[in-house]
C-alpha distance (Angstrom), angle and dihedral (degrees) to the residues before:
residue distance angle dihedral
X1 . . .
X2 3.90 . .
X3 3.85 114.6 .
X4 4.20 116.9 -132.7
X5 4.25 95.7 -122.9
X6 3.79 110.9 -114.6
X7 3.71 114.2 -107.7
X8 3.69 116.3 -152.8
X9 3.92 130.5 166.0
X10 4.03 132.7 -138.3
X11 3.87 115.0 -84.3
X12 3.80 81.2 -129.6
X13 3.64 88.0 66.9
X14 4.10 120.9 106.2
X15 3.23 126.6 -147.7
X16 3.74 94.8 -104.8
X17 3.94 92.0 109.8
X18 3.58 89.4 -115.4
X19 3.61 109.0 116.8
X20 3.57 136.6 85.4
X21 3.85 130.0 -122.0
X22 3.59 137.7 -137.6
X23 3.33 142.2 -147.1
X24 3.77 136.2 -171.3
X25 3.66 123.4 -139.0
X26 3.99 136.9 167.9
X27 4.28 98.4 -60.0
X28 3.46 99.6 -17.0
X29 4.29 142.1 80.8
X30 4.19 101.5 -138.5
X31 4.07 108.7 -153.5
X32 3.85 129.0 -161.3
X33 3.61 143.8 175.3
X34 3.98 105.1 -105.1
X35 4.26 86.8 -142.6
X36 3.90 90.7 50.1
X37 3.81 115.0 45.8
X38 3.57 96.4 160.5
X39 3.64 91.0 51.3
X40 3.43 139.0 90.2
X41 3.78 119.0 -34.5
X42 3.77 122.5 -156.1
X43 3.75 113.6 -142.9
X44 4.45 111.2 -155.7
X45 3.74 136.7 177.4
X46 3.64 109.2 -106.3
X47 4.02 88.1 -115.2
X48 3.93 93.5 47.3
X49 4.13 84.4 51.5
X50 3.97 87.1 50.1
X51 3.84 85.9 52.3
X52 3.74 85.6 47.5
X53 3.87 97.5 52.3
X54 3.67 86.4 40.6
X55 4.16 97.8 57.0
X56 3.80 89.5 39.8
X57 4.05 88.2 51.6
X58 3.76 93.3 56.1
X59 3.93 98.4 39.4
X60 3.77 88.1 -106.5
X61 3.95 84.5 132.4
């Protein structure tokens, strides 16, 4: 039986419905839109999503 992934968001997040969710799953980071669950899902390495957090962190984004 194949699990849904659990989606959470940053505690940083507001409210606003601007924010995008995560999701970990067996060697990979999943990424949505927050607004848009059936969207689009973006599917990174672990290190790329590091890189990710990283840029964001320092305003590289």
């Amino acid at each position: 039986m194949e699990r849904s992934p659990k989606w959470r968001k940053s505690s940083y997040s507001s409210d606003q419905g601007q924010c995008v969710e995560v999701a970990e799953i067996p060697g990979r980071v999943a990424v949505r839109d927050s607004k848009n669950p059936d969207g689009p899902v973006l599917l990174l390495s672990p290190a790329a999503f590091g890189d990710f957090v990283t840029a964001t962190a320092n305003g590289e984004l």
